[in-house]
DOZA-194944 format. One line per field, with one value per atom (N, C-alpha, C): residue number from 1; residue in three letters; chain; atom name; x, y, z. Coordinates in Angstrom, 1 decimal, decimal comma. Layout:
N
k	[NUM ...] .
r	[ALA ...] .
c	[A ...] .
a	[CA ...] .
u	[X ...] .
v	[Y ...] .
w	[Z ...] .
***
This chain:
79
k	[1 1 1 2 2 2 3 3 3 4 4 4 5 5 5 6 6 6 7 7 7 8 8 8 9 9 9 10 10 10 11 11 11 12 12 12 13 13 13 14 14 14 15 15 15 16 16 16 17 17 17 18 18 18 19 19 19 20 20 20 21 21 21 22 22 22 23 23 23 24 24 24 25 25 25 26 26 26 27 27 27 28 28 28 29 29 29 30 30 30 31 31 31 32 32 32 33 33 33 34 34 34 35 35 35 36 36 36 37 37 37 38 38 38 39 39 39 40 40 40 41 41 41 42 42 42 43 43 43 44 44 44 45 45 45 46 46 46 47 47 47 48 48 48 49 49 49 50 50 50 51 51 51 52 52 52 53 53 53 54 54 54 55 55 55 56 56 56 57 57 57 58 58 58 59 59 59 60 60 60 61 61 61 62 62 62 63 63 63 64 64 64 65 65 65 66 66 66 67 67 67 68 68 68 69 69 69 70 70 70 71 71 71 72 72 72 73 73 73 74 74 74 75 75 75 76 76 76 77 77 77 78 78 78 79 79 79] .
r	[UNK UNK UNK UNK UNK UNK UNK UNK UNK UNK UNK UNK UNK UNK UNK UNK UNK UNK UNK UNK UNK UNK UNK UNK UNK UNK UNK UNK UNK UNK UNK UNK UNK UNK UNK UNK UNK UNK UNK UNK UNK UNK UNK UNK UNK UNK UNK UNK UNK UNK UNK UNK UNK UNK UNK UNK UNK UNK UNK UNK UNK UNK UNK UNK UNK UNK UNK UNK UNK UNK UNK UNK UNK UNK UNK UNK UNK UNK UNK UNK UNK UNK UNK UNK UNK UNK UNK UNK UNK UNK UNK UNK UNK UNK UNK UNK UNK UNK UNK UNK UNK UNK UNK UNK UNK UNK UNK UNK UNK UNK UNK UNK UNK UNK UNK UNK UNK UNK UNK UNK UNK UNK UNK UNK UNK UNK UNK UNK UNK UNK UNK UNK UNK UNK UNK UNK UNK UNK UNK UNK UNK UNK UNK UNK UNK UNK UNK UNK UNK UNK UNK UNK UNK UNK UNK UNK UNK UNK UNK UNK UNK UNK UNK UNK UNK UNK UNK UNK UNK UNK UNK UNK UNK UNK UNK UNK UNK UNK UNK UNK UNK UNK UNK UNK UNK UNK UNK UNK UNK UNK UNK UNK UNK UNK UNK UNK UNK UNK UNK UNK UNK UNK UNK UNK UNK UNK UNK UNK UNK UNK UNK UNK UNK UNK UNK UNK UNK UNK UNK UNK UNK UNK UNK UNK UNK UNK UNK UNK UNK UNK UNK UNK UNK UNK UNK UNK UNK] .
c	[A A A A A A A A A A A A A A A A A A A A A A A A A A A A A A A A A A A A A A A A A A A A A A A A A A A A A A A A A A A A A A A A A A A A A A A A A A A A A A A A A A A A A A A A A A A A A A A A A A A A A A A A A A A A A A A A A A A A A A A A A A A A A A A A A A A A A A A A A A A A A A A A A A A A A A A A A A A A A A A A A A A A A A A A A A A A A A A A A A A A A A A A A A A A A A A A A A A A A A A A A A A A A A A A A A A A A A A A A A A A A A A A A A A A A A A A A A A A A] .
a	[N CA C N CA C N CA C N CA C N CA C N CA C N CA C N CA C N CA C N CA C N CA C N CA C N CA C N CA C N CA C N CA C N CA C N CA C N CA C N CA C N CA C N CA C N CA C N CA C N CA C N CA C N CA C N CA C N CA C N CA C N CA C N CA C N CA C N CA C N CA C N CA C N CA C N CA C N CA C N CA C N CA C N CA C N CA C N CA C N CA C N CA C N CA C N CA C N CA C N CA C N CA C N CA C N CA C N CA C N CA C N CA C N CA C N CA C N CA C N CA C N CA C N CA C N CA C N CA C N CA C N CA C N CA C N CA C N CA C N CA C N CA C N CA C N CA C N CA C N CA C N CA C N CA C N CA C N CA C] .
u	[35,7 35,3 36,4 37,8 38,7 39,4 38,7 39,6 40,2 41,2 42,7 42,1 41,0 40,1 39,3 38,9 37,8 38,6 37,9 38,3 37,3 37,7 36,5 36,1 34,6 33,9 34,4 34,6 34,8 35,9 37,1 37,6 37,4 37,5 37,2 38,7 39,5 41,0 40,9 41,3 40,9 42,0 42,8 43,6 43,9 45,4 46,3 46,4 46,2 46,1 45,1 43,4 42,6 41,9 41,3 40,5 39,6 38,0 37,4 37,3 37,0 37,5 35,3 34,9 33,3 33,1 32,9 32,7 31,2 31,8 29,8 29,6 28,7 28,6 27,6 27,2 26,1 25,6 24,5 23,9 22,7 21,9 21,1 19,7 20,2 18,8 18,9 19,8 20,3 21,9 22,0 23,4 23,6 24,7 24,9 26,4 26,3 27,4 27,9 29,4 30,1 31,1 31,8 32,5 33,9 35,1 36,1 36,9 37,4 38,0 39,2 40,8 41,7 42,8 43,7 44,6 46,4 46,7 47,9 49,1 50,2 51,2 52,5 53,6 54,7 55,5 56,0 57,3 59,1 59,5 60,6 60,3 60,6 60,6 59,0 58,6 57,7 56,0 54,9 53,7 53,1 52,5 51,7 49,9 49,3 48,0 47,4 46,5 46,4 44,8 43,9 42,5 42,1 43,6 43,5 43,6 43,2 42,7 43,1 43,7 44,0 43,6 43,0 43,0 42,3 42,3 41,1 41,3 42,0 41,7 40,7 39,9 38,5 37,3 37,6 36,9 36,7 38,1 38,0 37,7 37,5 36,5 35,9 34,9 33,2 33,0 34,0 33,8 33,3 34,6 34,6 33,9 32,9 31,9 30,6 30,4 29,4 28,9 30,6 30,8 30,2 30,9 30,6 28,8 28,7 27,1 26,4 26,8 26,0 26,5 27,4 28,1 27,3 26,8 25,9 24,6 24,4 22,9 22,4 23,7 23,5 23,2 23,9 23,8 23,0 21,9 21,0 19,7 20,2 19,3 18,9 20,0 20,2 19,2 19,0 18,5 17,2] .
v	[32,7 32,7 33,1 32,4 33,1 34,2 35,2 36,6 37,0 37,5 37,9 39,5 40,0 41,4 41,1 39,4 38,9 38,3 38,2 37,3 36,5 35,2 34,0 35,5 34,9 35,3 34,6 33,5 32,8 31,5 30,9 30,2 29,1 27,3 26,6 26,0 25,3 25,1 23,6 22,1 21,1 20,6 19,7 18,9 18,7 17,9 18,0 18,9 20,0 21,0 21,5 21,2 20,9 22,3 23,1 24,2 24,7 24,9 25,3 26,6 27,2 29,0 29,0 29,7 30,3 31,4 31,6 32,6 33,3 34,6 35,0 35,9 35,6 36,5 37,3 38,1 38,7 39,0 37,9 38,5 38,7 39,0 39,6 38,7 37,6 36,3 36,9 37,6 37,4 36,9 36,8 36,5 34,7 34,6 33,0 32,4 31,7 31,1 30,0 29,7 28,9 28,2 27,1 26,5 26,0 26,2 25,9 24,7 23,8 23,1 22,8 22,8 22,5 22,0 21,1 21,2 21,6 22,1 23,3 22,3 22,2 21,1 22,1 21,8 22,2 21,1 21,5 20,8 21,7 20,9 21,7 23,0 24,1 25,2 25,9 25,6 26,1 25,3 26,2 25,9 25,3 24,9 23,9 23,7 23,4 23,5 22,1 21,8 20,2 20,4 19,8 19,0 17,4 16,8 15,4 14,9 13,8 13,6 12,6 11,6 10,9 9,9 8,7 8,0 9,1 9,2 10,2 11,1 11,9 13,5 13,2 12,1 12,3 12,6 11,9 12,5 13,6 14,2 16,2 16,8 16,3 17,2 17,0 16,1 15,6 16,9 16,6 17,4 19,0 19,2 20,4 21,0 19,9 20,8 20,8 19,7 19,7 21,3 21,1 22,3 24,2 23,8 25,3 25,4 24,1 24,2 24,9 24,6 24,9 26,5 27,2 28,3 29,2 29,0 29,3 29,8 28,1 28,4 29,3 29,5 30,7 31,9 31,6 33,3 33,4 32,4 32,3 32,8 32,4 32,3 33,9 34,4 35,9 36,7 36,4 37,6 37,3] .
w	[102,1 103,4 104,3 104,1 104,6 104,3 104,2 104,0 104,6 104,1 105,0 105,8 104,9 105,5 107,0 106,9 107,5 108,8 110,2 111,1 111,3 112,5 112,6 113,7 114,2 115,4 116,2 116,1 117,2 116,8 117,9 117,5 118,8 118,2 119,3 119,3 120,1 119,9 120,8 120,3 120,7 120,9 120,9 121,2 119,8 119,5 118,9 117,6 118,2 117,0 116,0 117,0 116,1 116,7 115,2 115,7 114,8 115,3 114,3 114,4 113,1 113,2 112,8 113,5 113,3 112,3 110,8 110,3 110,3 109,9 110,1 109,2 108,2 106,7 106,1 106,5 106,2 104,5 104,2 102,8 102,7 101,5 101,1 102,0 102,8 102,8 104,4 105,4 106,4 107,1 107,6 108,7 108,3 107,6 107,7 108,4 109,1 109,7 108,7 109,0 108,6 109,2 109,2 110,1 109,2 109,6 109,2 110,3 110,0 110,9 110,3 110,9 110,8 111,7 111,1 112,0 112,0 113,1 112,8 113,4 112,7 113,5 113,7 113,6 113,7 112,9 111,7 110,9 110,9 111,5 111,9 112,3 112,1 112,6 111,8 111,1 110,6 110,8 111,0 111,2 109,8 109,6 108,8 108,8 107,8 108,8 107,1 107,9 107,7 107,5 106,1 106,9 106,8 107,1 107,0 108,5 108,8 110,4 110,1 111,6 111,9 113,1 113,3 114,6 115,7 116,8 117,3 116,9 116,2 115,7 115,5 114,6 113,7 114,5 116,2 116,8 117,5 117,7 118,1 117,2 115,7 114,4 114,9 115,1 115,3 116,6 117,9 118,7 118,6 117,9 117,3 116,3 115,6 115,0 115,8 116,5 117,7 118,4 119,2 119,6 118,8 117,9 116,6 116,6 116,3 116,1 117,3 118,5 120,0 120,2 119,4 119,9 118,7 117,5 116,4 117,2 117,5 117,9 119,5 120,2 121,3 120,7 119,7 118,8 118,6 117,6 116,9 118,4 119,2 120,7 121,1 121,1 121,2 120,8 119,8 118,4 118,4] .
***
């Protein structure tokens, strides 16, 4: 899903480093969406990226897939 060929359609960017990346994949059935959620820190000089959550992070996931889902279904609205 993450191809280095591929970009998200859409990225959501939440608080402490939390972001869900929107993929969108066209197969044989139709157009399917996908949702990636991570989080990106800083360790000494270098970036890091995390999918373990902590204390309210767990609620800027929840957010942030809330969010993904409502930015899907515009699309889905569109068409």
């Amino acid at each position: 899903m993450t191809n280095e060929n591929n970009k998200p359609i859409h990225k959501i960017n939440l608080g402490s480093g939390i972001t869900a990346s929107i993929w969108e994949n066209s197969t044989d059935n139709g157009v399917l969406h996908a949702v990636e959620v991570e989080r990106r820190y800083l360790q000494g000089d270098e970036w890091k990226t995390s999918k373990t959550y902590v204390g309210s992070q767990i609620l800027l996931v929840s957010k942030a897939y809330e969010l993904a889902f409502d930015y899907i279904q515009s699309i889905k609205s569109k068409n």
